[in-house]
C-alpha positions in Angstrom: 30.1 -20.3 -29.5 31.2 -22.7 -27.6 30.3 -21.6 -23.9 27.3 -20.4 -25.0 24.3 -21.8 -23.0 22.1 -23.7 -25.2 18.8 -23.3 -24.7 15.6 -25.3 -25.5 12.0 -24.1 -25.0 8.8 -25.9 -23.8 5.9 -24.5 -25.1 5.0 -22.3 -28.6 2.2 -20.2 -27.6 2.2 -16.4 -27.0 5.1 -16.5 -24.8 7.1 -19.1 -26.6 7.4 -17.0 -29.9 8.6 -14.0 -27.4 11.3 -16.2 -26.3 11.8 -16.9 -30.1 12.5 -13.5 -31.1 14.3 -12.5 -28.3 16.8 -15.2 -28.4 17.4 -16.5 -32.2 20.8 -14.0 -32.0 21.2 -13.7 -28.5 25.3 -13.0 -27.8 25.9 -15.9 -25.2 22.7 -18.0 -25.5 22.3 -20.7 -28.6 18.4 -21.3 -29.1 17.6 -25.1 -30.3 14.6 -25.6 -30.8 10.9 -26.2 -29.7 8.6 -28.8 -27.8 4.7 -28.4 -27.9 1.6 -30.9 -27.1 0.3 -29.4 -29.7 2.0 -30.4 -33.3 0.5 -27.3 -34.9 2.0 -25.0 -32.6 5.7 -26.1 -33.9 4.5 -24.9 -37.5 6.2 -21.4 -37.6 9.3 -22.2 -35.9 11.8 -20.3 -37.4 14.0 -22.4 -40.0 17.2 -23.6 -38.4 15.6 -24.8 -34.9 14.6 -27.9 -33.9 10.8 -29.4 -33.5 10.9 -31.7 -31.2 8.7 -34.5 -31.1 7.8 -34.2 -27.8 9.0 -33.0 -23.9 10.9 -36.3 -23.1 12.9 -36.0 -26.9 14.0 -32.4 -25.7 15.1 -33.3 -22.3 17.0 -36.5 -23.5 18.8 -34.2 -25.8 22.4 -33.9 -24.8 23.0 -31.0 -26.6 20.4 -28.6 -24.4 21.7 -27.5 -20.8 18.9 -24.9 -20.2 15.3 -25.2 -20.0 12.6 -22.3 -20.2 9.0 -23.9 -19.2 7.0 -21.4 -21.2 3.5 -24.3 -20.8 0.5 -23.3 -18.9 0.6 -22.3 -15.5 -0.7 -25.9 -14.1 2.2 -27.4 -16.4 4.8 -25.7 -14.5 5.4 -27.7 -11.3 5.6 -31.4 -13.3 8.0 -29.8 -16.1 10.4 -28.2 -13.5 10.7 -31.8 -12.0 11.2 -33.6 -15.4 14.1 -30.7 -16.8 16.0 -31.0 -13.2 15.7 -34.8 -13.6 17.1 -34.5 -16.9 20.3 -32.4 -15.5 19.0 -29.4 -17.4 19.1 -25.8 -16.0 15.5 -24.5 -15.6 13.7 -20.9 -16.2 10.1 -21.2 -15.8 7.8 -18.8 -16.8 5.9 -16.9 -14.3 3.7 -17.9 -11.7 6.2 -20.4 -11.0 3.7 -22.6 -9.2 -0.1 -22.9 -8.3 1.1 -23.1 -4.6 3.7 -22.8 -2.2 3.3 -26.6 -1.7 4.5 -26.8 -5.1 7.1 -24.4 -5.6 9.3 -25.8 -2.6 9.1 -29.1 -4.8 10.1 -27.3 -7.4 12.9 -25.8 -5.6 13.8 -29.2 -3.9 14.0 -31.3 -7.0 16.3 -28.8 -8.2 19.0 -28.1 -5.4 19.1 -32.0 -5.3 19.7 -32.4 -9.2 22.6 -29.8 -9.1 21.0 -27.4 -11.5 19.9 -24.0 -11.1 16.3 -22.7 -11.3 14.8 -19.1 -11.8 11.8 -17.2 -12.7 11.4 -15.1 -16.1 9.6 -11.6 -14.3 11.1 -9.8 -16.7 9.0 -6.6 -16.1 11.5 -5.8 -13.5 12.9 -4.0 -16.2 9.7 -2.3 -17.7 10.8 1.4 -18.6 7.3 2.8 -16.1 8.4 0.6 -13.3 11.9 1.2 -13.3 11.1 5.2 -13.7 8.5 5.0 -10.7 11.2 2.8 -8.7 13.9 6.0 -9.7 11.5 8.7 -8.6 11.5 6.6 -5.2 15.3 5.3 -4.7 16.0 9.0 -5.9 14.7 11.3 -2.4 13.5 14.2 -4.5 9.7 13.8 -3.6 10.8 13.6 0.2 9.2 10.9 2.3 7.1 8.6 0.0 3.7 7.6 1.7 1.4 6.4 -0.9 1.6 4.8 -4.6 -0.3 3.8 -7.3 -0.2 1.2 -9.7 -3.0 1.0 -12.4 -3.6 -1.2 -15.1 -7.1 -1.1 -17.3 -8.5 -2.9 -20.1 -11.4 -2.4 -22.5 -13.1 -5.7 -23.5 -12.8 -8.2 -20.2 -11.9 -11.2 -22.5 -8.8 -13.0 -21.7 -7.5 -15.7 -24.4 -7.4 -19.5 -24.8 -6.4 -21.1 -21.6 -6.6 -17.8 -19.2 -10.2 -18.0 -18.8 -10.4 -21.0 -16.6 -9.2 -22.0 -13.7 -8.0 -25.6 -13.7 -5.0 -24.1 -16.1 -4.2 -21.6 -13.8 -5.9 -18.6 -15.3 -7.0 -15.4 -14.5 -5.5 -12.0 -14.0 -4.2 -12.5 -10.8 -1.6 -15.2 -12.1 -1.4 -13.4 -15.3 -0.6 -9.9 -14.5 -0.8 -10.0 -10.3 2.6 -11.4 -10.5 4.4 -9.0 -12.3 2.5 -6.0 -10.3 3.3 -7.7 -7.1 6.8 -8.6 -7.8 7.3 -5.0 -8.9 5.9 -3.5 -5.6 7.9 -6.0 -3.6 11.0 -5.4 -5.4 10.2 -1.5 -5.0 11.0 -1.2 -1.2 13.6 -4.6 -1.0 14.0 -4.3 2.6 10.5 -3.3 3.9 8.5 -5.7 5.4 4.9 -5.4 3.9 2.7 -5.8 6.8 -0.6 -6.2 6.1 -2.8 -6.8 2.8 -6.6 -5.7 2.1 -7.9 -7.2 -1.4 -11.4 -6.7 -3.4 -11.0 -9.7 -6.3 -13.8 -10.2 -8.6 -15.1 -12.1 -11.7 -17.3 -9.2 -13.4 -17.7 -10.6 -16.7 -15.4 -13.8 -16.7 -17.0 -17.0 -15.1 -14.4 -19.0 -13.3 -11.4 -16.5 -13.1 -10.9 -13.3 -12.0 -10.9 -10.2 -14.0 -10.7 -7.3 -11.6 -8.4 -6.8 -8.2 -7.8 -4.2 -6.3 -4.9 -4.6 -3.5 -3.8 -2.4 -0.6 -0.4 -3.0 0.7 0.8 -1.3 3.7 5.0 -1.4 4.1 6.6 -0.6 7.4 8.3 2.2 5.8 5.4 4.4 5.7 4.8 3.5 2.5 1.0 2.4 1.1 0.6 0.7 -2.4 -2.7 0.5 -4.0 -2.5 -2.8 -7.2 -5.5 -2.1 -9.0 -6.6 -4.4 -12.7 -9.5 -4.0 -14.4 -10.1 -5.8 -17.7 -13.6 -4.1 -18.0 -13.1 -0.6 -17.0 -14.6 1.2 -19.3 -14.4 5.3 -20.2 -14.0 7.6 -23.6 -11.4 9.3 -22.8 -9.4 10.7 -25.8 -6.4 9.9 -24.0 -5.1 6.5 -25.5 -3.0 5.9 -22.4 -6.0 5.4 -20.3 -6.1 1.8 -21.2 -2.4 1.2 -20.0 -0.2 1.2 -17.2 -0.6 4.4 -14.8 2.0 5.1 -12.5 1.4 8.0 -9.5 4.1 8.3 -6.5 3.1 10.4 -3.3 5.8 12.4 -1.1 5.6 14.9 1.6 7.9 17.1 -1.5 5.4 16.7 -4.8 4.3 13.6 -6.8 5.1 11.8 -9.9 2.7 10.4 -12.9 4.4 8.2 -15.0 1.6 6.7 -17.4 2.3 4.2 -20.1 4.6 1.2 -21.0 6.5 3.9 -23.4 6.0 6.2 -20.6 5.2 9.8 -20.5 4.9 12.0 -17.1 6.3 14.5 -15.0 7.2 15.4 -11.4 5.0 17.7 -9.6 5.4 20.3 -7.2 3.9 23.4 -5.5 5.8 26.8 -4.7 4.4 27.1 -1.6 2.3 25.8 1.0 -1.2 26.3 1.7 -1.4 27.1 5.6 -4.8 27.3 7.6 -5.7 30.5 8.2 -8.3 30.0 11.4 -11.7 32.4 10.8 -10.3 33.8 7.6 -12.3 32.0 4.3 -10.6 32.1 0.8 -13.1 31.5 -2.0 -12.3 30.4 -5.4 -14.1 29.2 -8.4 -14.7 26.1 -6.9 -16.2 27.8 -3.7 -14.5 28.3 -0.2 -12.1 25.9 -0.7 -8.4 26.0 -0.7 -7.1 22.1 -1.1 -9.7 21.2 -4.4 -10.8 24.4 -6.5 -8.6 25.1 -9.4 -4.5 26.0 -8.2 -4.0 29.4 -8.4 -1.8 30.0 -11.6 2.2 29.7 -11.2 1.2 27.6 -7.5 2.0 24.1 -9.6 5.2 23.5 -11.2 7.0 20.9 -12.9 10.3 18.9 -13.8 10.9 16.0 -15.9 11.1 12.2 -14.8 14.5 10.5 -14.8 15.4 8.6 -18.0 15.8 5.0 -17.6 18.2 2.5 -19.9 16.0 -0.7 -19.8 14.3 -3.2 -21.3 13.2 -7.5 -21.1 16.5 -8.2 -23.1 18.5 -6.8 -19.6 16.6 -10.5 -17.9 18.8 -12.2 -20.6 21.7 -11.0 -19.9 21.7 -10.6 -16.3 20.9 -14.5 -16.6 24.4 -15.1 -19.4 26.2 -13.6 -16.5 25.3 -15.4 -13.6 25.5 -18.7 -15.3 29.2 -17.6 -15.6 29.2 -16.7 -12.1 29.4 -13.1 -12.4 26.9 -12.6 -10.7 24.1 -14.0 -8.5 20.5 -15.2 -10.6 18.6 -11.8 -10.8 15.5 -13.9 -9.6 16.0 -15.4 -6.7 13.3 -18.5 -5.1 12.7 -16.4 -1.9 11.2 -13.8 -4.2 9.0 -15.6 -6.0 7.8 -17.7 -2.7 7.2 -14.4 -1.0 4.8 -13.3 -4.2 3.0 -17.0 -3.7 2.6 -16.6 0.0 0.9 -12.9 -0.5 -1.2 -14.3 -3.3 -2.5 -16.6 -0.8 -2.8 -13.8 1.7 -4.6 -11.9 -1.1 -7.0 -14.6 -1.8 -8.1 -15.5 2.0 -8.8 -11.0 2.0 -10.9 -11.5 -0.8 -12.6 -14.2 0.3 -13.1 -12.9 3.9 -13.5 -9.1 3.3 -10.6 -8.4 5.9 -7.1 -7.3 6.4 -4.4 -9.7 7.0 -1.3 -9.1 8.7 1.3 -10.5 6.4 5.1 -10.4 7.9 
């Protein structure tokens, strides 16, 4: 079509062929083709596209107006220069940058060159988030005062370049920045005040592998991030090893556990209330808040559906380039995710809490 954008691609790794599938038949969007440092990574491109020789042949191509940087994470900042120099519309994968030196560059080089520049967190539109983010925008568990986000893995490797540092690896740039953009973009107008962070390298030895963050919101609201790629346990429950989900409210809770998420809302039919000098045993002893709940006490309802998916990035993305719309991902964002990484970094490193805004 003729106003579609036409897009070209950096980069033929793991996120690369995503990109690929996604947007070989993408209604407003005309895929070209393909750059890689590496010739052998231009081998599968799908018939019909272009393989580029290299970055500076893509850019000087008049026929691409739209960039996606899909190189590794210490690539970003140079390639986001180059495309905006070229007069070429840039999405850049995510982290955007090593640093928040960096990223205003970035977002310099851009507003000077005329051309638009956004970040690809497209899990703003996983189905467990956006369920979790329901549950909360929704009232029905009452005031929410605690959440939980929980990702596991079995083995504690991480592939090619992840595992060291100098390309920007490690779990906190790999998955912290879609767990922290999601619990930012949870509460949009709470300011998060303070941070507490545990970030390890268990088995990996340059990057990190495990995190566990505490965020405390000025809406009452405490968010635990926690990543392990070595957390081990039998369970027969093949969800353990994926996303886990688990909202708090003064009205019941919510589990939502999964990326194809299952779960429920929870609730009680009564309150316990304290009885002074009368003791109530159960099962578990003379307990009343942790021995088995007395049958018909717990009930439940079903989580809200959800309609998403990454294509909905895409297309929020057509739109605003037809100024429909403003960019779904906006540069204060993703410099407020940068500037808590670096807060979550110096808690790590210091073993304290640091007030954040």
């Amino acid at each position: 079509m003729a106003d579609d954008i036409r897009m070209a691609i950096i980069g033929h790794g793991f996120m690369g062929h995503e990109h690929e599938k996604m947007l070989s038949d993408f209604p407003g969007i005309t895929l070209t083709g393909f750059a890689d440092k590496d010739p052998e990574q231009l081998v599968d491109v799908r018939d019909g596209l272009k393989r580029y020789g290299s970055n500076e042949e893509l850019l000087a191509d008049p026929s691409v107006d739209t960039v996606i940087i899909a190189a590794n994470n210490n690539q970003h900042h140079d390639l986001v220069i180059q495309a905006a120099r070229a007069g070429k519309h840039v999405i850049c994968e995510k982290p955007a940058a090593m640093s928040l030196r960096e990223l205003d560059e970035m977002e310099a080089v851009c507003k000077g060159c005329g051309v638009t520049f956004t970040v690809h967190q497209q899990r703003r539109f996983d189905p467990d988030f956006r369920i979790a983010k329901a549950v909360c925008d929704s009232g029905t568990l009452g005031n929410v005062y605690a959440i939980k986000n929980q990702l596991y893995g079995f083995n504690g490797t991480m592939h090619d370049w992840h595992v060291f540092a100098s390309e920007g690896g490690g779990m906190l740039y790999d998955w912290g920045v879609h767990l922290l953009d999601q619990v930012c973009w949870m509460f949009p107008g709470a300011k998060l005040r303070s941070v507490f962070a545990d970030i390890r390298s268990v088995i990996n030895k340059e990057v990190d592998d495990y995190f566990q963050i505490m965020l405390r919101f000025d809406n009452g609201v405490t968010t635990t991030v926690e990543l392990g790629t070595y957390y081990l346990a039998d369970k027969a429950d093949e969800k353990w090893f994926e996303r886990h989900w688990f909202v708090a409210g003064d009205r019941g809770s919510a589990y939502v556990d999964g990326f194809e998420p299952t779960g429920k809302i929870v609730r009680t039919t009564h309150l316990l209330t304290n009885v002074p000098g009368h003791r109530t045993m159960t099962a578990a002893g003379p307990t009343r808040s942790f021995g088995p709940a007395p049958e018909g006490t717990l009930v439940t309802e079903p989580l809200p559906t959800v309609n998403t998916c990454h294509r909905n990035y895409f297309e929020h993305y057509v739109r605003a380039r037809h100024g429909k719309e403003k960019l779904f991902v906006k540069i204060p964002e993703v410099r407020r995710v940068l500037r808590l990484m670096d807060a979550i970094r110096e808690s790590g490193r210091t073993g304290k809490s640091i007030d954040f805004e």
